[in-house]
C-alpha positions in Angstrom: 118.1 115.3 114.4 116.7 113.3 117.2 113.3 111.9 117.5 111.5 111.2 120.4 107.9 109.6 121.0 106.1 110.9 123.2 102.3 109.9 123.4 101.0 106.8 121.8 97.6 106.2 122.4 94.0 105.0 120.6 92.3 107.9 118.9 89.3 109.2 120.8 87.4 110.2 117.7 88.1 106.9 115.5 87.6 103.4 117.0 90.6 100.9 116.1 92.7 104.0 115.1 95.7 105.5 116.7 97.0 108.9 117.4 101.0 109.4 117.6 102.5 112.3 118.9 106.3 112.9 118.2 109.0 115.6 118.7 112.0 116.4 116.4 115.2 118.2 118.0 117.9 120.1 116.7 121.0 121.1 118.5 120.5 124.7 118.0 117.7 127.4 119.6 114.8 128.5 117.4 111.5 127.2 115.8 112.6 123.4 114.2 110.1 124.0 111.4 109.8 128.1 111.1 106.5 129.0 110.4 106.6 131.2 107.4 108.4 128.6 105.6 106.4 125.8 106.8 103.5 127.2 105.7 104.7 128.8 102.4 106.4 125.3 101.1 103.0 123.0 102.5 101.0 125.8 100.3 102.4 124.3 97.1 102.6 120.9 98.2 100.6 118.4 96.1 101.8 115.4 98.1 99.2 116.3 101.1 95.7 117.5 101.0 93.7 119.9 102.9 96.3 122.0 103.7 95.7 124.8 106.9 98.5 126.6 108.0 98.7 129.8 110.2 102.4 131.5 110.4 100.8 133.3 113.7 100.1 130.2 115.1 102.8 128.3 114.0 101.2 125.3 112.6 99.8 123.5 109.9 97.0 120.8 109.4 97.1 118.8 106.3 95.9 115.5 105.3 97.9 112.6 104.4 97.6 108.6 103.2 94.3 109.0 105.2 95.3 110.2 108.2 95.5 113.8 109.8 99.0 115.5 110.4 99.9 118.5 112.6 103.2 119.7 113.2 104.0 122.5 115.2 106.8 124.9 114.7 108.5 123.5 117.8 109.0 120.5 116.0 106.3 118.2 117.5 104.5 116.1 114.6 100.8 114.6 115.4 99.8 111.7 113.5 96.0 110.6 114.1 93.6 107.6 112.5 96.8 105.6 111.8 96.0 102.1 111.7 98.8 101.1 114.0 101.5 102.6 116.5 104.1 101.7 114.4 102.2 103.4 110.9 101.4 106.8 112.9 105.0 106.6 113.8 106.2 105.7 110.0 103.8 108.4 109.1 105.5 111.0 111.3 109.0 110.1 110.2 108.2 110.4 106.7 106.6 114.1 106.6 109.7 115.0 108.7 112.1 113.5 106.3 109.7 115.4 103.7 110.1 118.6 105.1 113.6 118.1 105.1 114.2 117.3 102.0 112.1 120.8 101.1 114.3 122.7 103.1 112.1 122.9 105.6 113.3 121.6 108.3 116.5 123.4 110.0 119.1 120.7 111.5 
């Protein structure tokens, strides 16, 4: 699985907070995180709050450490109100590495 960053910038809604947008590839075709799985898994999650998922859509919306998280079935993770670029990036990394571990994930 590769991981690239793609946007790093201060959060428009939150002074002094930053927003951290990062896509996860797999060598294969298909949704990284499919969405009926995603969405069933983050349902039963305890380790995030305020969970919104739609299948449809293919994302989900959850709270986490106090900050937001969206990840996209394409495999793009958004981390916003991170205290730092390097925390919104930490932040992503580890609800990836969570979603793996879930079997959630497909590398």
């Amino acid at each position: 699985m590769r991981r690239r960053v793609c946007v790093l910038s201060p959060c428009v809604t939150d002074e002094g907070k930053v927003m951290a947008e990062v896509v996860y590839e797999v060598g294969r075709r298909g949704d990284v995180f499919p969405p009926k799985l995603l969405c069933e898994r983050l349902a039963a999650a305890r380790s995030f709050s305020s969970v919104k998922c739609s299948v449809k859509l293919g994302i989900a919306c959850f709270g986490f450490g106090g900050k937001r998280v969206l990840v996209n079935k394409s495999g793009k993770i958004i981390v916003r109100k991170a205290g730092s670029s390097a925390e919104a990036v930490s932040a992503a990394d580890y609800v990836a590495r969570l979603l793996l571990s879930r079997g959630i994930l497909k590398v």
